[in-house]
DOVO-587346 format. One record per residue (C-alpha): residue number from 1; x, y negated, z negated. Coordinates in nm, 2 decimals, decimal comma, always signed. Example, Ala and Ser with C-alpha at 12.3 -4.5 7.8 and 13.67 -1.06 7.14 Angstrom:
2
<node k="1" X="+1,23" Y="+0,45" Z="-0,78"/>
<node k="2" X="+1,37" Y="+0,11" Z="-0,71"/>
//
This chain:
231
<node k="1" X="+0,42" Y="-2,69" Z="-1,56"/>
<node k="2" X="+0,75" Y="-2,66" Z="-1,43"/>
<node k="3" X="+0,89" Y="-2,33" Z="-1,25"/>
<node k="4" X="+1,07" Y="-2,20" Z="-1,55"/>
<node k="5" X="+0,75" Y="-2,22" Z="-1,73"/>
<node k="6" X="+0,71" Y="-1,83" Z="-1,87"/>
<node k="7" X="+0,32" Y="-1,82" Z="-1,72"/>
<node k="8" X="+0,09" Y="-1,99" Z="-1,52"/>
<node k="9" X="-0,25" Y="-2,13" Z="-1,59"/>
<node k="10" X="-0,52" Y="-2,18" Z="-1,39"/>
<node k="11" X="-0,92" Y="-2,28" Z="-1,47"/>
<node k="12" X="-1,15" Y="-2,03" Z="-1,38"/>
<node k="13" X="-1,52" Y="-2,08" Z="-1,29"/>
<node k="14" X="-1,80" Y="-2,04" Z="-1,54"/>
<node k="15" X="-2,00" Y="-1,77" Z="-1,31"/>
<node k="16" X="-1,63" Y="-1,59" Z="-1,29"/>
<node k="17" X="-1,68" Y="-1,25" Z="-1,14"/>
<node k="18" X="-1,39" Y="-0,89" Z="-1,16"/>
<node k="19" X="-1,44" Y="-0,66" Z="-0,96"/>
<node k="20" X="-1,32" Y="-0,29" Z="-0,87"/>
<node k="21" X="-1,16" Y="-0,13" Z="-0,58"/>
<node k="22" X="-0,95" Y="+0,16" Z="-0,54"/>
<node k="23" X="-0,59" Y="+0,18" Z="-0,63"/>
<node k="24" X="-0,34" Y="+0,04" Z="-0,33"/>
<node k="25" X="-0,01" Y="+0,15" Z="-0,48"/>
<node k="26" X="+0,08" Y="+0,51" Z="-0,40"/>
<node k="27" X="+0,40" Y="+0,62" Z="-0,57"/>
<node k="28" X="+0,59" Y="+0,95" Z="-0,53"/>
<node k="29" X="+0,70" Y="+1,09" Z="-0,84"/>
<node k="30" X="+0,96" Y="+1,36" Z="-0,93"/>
<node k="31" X="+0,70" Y="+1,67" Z="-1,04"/>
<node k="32" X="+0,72" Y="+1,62" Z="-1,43"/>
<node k="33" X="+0,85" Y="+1,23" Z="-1,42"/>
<node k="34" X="+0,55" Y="+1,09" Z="-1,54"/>
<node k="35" X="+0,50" Y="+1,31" Z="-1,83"/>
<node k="36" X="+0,88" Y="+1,29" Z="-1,93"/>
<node k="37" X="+0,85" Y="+0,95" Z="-1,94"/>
<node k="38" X="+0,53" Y="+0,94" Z="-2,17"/>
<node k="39" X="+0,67" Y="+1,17" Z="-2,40"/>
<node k="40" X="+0,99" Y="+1,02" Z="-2,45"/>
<node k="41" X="+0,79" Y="+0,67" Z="-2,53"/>
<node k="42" X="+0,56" Y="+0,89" Z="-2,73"/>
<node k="43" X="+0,88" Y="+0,95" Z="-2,98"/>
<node k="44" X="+0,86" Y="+0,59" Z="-3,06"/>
<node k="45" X="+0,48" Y="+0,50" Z="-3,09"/>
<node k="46" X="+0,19" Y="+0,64" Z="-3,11"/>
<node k="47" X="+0,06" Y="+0,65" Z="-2,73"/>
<node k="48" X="-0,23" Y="+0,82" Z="-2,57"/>
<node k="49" X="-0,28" Y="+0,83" Z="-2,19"/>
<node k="50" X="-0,52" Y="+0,59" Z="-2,13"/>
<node k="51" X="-0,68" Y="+0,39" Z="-1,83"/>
<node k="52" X="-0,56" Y="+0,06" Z="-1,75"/>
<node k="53" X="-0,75" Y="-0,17" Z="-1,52"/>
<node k="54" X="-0,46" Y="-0,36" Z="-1,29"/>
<node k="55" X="-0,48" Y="-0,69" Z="-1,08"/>
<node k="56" X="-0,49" Y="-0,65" Z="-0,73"/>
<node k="57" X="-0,56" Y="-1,07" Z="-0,61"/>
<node k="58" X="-0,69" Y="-1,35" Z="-0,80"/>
<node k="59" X="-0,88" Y="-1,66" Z="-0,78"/>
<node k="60" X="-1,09" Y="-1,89" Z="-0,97"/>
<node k="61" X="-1,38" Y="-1,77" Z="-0,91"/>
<node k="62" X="-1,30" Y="-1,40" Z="-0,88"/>
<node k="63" X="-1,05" Y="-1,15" Z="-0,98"/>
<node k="64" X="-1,02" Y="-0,81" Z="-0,81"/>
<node k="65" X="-0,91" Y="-0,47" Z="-1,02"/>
<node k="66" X="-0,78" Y="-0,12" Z="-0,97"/>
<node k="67" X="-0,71" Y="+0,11" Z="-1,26"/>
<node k="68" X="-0,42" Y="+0,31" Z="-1,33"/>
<node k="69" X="-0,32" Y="+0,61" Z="-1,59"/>
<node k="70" X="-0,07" Y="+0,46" Z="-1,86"/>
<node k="71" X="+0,16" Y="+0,76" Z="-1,77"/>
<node k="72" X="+0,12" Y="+0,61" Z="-1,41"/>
<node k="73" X="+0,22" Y="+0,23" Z="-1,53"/>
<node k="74" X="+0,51" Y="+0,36" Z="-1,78"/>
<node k="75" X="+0,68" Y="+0,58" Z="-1,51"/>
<node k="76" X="+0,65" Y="+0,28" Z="-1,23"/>
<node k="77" X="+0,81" Y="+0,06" Z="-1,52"/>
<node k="78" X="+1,10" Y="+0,33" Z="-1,55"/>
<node k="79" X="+1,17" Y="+0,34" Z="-1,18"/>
<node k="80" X="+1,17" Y="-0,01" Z="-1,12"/>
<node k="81" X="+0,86" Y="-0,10" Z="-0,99"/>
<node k="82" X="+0,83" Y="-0,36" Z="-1,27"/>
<node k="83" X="+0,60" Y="-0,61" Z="-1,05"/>
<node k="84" X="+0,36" Y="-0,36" Z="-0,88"/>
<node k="85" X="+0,10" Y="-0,30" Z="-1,16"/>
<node k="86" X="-0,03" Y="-0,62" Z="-1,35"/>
<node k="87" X="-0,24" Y="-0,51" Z="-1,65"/>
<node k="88" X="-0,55" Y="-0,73" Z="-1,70"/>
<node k="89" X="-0,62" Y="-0,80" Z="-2,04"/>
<node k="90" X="-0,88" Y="-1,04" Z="-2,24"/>
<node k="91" X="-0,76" Y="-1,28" Z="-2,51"/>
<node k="92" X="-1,00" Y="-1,53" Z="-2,72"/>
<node k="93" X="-0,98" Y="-1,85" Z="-2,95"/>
<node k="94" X="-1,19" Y="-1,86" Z="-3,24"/>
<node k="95" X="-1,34" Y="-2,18" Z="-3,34"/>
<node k="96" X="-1,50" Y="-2,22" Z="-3,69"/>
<node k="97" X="-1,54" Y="-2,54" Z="-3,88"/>
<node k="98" X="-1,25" Y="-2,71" Z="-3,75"/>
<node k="99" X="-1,00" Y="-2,42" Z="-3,75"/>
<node k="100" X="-0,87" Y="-2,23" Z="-3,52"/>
<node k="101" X="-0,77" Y="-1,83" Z="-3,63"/>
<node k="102" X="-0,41" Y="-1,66" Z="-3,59"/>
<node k="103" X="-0,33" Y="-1,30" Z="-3,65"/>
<node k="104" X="+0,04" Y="-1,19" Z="-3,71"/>
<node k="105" X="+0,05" Y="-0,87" Z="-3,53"/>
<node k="106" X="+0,16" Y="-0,57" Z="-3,73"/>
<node k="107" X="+0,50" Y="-0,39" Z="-3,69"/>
<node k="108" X="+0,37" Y="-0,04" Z="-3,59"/>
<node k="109" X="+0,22" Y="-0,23" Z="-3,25"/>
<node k="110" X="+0,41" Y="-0,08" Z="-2,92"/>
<node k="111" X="+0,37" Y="-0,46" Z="-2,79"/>
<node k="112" X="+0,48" Y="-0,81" Z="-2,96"/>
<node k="113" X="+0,53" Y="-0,66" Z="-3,32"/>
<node k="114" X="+0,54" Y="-0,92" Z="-3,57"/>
<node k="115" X="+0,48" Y="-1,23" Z="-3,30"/>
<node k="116" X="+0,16" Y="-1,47" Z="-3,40"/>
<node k="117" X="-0,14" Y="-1,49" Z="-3,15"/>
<node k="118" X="-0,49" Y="-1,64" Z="-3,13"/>
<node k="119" X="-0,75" Y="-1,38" Z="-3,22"/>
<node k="120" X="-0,90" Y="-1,21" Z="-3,01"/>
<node k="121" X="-0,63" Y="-1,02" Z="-2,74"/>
<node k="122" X="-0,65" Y="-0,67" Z="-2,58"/>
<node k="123" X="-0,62" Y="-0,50" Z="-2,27"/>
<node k="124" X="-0,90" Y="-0,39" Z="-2,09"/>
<node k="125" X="-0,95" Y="-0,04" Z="-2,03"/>
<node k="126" X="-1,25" Y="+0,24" Z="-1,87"/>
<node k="127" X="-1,47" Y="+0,09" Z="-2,17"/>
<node k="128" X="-1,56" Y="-0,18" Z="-1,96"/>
<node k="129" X="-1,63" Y="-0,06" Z="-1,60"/>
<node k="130" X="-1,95" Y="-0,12" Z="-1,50"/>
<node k="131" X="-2,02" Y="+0,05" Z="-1,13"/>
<node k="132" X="-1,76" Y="-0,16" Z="-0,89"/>
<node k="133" X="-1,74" Y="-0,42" Z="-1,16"/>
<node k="134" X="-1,52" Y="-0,49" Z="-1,51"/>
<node k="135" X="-1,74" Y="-0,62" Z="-1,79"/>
<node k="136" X="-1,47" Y="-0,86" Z="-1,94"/>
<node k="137" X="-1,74" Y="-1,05" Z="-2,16"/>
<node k="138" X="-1,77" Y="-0,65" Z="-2,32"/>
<node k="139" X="-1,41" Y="-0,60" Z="-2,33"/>
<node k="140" X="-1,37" Y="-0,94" Z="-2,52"/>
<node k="141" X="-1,65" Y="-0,87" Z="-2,79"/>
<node k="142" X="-1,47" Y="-0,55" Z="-2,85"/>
<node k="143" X="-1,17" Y="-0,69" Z="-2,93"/>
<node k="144" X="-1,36" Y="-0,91" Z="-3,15"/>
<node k="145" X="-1,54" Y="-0,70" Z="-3,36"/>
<node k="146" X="-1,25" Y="-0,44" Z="-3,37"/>
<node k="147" X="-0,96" Y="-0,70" Z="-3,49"/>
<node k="148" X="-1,13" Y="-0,94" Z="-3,71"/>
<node k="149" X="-1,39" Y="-0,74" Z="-3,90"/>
<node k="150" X="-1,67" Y="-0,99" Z="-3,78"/>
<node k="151" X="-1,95" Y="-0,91" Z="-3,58"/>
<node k="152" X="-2,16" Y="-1,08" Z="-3,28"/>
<node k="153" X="-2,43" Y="-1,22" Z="-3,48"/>
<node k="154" X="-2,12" Y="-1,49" Z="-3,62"/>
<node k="155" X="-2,14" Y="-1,59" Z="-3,25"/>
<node k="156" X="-2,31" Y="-1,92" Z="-3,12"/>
<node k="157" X="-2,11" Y="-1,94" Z="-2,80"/>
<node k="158" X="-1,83" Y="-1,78" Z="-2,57"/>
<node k="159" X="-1,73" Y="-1,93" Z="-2,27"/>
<node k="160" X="-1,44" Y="-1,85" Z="-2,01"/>
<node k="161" X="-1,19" Y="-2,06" Z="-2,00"/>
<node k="162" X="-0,84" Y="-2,02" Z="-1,84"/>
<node k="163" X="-0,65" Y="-1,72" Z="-1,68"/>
<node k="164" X="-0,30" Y="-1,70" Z="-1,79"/>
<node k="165" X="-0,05" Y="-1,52" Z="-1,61"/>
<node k="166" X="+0,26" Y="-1,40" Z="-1,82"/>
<node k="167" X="+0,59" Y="-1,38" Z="-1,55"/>
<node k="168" X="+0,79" Y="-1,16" Z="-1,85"/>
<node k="169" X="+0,51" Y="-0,89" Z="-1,90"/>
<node k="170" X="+0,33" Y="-0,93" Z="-1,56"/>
<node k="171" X="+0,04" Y="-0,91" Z="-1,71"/>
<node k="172" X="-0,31" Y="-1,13" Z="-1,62"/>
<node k="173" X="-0,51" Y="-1,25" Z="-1,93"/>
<node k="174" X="-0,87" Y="-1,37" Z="-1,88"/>
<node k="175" X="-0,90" Y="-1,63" Z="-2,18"/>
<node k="176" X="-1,25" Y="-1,74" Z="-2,35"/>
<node k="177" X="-1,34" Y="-1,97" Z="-2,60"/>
<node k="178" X="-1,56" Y="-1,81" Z="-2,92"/>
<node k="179" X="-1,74" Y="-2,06" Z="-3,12"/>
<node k="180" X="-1,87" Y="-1,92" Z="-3,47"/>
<node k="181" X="-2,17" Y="-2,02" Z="-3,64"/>
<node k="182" X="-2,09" Y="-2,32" Z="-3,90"/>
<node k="183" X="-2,39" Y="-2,25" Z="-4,17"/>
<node k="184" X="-2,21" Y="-1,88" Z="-4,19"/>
<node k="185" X="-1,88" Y="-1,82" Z="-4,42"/>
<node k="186" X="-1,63" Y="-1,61" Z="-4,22"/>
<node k="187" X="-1,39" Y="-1,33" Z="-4,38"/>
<node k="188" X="-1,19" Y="-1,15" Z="-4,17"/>
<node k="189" X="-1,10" Y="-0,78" Z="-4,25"/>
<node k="190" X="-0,75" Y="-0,78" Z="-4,34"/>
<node k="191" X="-0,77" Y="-0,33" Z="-4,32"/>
<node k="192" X="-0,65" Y="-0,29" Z="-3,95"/>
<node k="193" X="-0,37" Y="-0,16" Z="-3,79"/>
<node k="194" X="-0,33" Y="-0,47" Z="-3,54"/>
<node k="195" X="-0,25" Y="-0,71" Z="-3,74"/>
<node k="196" X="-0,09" Y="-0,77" Z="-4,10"/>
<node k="197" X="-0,23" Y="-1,12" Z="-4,19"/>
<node k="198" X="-0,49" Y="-1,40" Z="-4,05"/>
<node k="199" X="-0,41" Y="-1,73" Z="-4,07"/>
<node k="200" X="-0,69" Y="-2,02" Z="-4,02"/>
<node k="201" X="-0,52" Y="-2,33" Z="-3,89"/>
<node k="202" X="-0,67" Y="-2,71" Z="-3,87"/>
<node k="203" X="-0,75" Y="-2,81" Z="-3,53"/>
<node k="204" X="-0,55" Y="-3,13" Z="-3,60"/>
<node k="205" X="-0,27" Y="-2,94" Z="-3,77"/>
<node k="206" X="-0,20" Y="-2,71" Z="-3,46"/>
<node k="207" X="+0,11" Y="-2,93" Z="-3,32"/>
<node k="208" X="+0,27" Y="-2,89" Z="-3,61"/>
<node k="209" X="+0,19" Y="-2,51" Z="-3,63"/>
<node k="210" X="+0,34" Y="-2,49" Z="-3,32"/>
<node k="211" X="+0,69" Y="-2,62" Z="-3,40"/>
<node k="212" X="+0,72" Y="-2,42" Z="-3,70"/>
<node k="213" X="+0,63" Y="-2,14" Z="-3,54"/>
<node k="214" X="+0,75" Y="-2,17" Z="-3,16"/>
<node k="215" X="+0,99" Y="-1,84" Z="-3,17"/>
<node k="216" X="+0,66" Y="-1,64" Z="-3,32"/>
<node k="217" X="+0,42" Y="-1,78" Z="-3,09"/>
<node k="218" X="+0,35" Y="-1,49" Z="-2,83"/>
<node k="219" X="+0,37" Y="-1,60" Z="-2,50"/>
<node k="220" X="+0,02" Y="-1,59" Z="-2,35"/>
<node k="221" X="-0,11" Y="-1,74" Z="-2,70"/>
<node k="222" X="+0,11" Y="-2,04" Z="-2,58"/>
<node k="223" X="+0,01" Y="-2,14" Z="-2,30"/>
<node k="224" X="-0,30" Y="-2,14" Z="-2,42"/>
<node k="225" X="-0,23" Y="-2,38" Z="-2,67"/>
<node k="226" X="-0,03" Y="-2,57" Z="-2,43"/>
<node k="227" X="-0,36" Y="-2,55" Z="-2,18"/>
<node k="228" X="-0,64" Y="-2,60" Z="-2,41"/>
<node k="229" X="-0,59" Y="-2,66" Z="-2,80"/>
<node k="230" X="-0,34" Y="-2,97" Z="-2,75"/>
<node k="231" X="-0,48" Y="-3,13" Z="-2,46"/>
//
């Protein structure tokens, strides 16, 4: 990967560890910025001020976290401070029978509306603190069950794979291969908000996917298939 690549990519162990620590960013607010700023982005989409876990320092064998109010993140954003919090999130590729399975986000989402990513993908909230740890594997599984319909018995494996770092949304993705059961049919529910449609695609059909599809693909879901599913 070149420097004008969007992300970066980097293997991450199979024993890969996140921890928790306290928040080192202190920002000074007007009294009544933070709330402004939620509310105004509250006109636009449906919002609730939630906890976002943030990365701190990352390496291959460990990540370390701090968590954040989303008031807290969207007023930083507002003031500039683009590049001090980088939300960690949890995204998935799900393998059954020789296909690979791609959502098209729906257009009510407040991120990516309408772009095409590999299913599983979410950020990764107080759900999945675990004393000074982050439960990613939970966070993950979550995702899984929430966005697809399916549930963890379909499971035979997950396995971490790749962390992906988006330069555009500043935002760390921990990425894990999901391997479904082969003697089970899979059906994904087709009634959630996140996405409007599922798409299973060939495992030997995904370079063509991808240049049909390049100015849909979201970003992380990219390099990812630049990473993993063409190599």
């Amino acid at each position: 990967m070149s420097l004008d690549d969007p992300f970066t990519v980097e293997q991450i162990a199979p024993k890969f560890k996140v921890v928790l620590e306290e928040n080192p960013h202190k920002i000074n607010f007007p009294e009544g910025f933070e709330d402004m700023i939620f509310d105004k982005a509250r006109e636009k989409k449906p919002l609730f001020n939630g906890t976002l876990v943030c990365v701190k320092d990352f390496s291959p064998h460990k990540i370390t976290t701090y968590t954040v109010s989303f008031k807290e993140f969207l007023a930083s954003h507002h003031l500039g401070y683009s590049r001090v919090h980088h939300p960690l999130a949890v995204s998935g590729w799900v393998l059954h029978r020789g296909h690979i399975l791609f959502g098209v986000r729906s257009e009510q989402v407040l991120f990516s509306p309408c772009k095409l990513e590999l299913v599983p993908s979410g950020g990764v909230d107080e759900s999945a603190i675990e004393g000074n740890s982050i439960n990613f594997e939970y966070a993950l599984m979550n995702e899984f069950e929430q966005e697809t319909g399916l549930i963890l018995d379909d499971i035979e494996s997950v396995q971490p794979e790749l962390m992906v770092f988006s330069k555009e949304k500043q935002i760390y993705d921990i990425c894990q291969s999901i391997k479904l059961k082969d003697d089970q049919d899979i059906y994904c529910d087709k009634s959630n908000h996140e996405y409007s449609e599922f798409l299973w695609v060939p495992v030997d059909q995904i370079n063509s996917f991808v240049q049909r599809n390049m100015n849909k693909l979201q970003v992380t879901t990219l390099a990812i298939i630049q990473a993993k599913l063409l190599s």
